[in-house]
C-alpha positions, 0 to 999 in steps of 0.5 A, spaced: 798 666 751 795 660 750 789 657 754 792 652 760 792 645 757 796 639 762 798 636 754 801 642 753 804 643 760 806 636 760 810 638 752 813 646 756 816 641 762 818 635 759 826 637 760 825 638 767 823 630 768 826 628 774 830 635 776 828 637 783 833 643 782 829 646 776 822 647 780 823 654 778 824 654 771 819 649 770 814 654 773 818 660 769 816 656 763 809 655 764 808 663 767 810 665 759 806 659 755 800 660 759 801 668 763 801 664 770 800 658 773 795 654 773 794 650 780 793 643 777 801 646 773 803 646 781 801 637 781 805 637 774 810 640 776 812 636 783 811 629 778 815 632 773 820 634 777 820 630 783 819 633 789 812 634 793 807 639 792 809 642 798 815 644 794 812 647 788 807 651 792 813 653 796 817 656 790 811 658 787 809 663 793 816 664 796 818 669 789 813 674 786 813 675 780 810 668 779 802 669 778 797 663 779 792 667 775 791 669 768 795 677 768 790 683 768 790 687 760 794 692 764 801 690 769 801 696 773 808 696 777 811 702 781 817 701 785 818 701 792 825 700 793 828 706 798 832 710 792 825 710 789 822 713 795 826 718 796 824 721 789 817 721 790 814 713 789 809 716 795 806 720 791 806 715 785 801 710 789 797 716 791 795 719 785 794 711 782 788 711 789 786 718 788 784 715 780 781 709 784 787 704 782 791 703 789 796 698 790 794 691 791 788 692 785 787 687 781 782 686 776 781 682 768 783 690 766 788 692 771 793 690 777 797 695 780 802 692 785 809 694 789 815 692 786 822 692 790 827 694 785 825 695 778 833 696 777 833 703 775 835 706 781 837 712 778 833 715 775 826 715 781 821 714 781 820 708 777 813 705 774 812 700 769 806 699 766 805 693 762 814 690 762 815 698 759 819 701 764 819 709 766 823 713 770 824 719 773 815 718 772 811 724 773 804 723 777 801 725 771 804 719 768 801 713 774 794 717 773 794 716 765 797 709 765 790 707 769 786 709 763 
């Protein structure tokens, strides 16, 4: 990923000009040049697509998967979702605390984070670490991803 440039914003949203319908492509777009979304992406986004910045901010917080800082080296993702609670999930976050990682961590190095539905249901407890996912993850696994 590149280093955040408004010139090179401007190039990744320049198909959105004046679409107010596509503030959530737009800042998709600029999440995979830049892996996140700069705050001064937020004011472009808004020009380009013209709609407020309240109306950027709002999409931007409303779905989480979008980042307003650059990603940790390592994306540390476990599954909340019922089916995967039922199998062990618990016990997922508690071996990720126990090795000093828990839920909400985030530094430069490592962020661990709830998610609701990795799309694998079957096959819980459900981690990913950096966009591979892994089912049926033992704890051992969730303690090795933080090392």
């Amino acid at each position: 990923m590149e280093a955040w440039s408004a010139d090179g914003a401007r190039v990744a949203l320049r198909e959105y000009t004046s679409d107010p319908s596509k503030v959530l492509v737009a800042l998709q777009s600029l999440q995979t040049r830049y892996g996140y979304v700069h705050s001064d992406g937020v004011q472009l986004v808004a020009d380009i697509c013209n709609v407020s910045r309240a109306d950027v901010h709002g999409v931007l917080t409303f779905y989480h998967e979008l980042r307003t800082a650059p990603p940790a080296k390592k994306q540390i993702r476990v599954c909340r979702a019922e089916a995967c609670q039922a199998v062990g999930a618990r016990d997922l976050e508690s071996a990720l605390a126990e090795a000093g990682h828990p839920v909400g961590w985030h530094t430069d190095d490592v962020s661990v984070e709830a998610v609701y539905c990795l799309g694998i249901c079957a096959l819980g407890p459900v981690l990913e670490v950096d966009g591979a996912v892994k089912g049926r993850c033992p704890t051992t696994d969730a303690t090795e991803a933080v090392t």
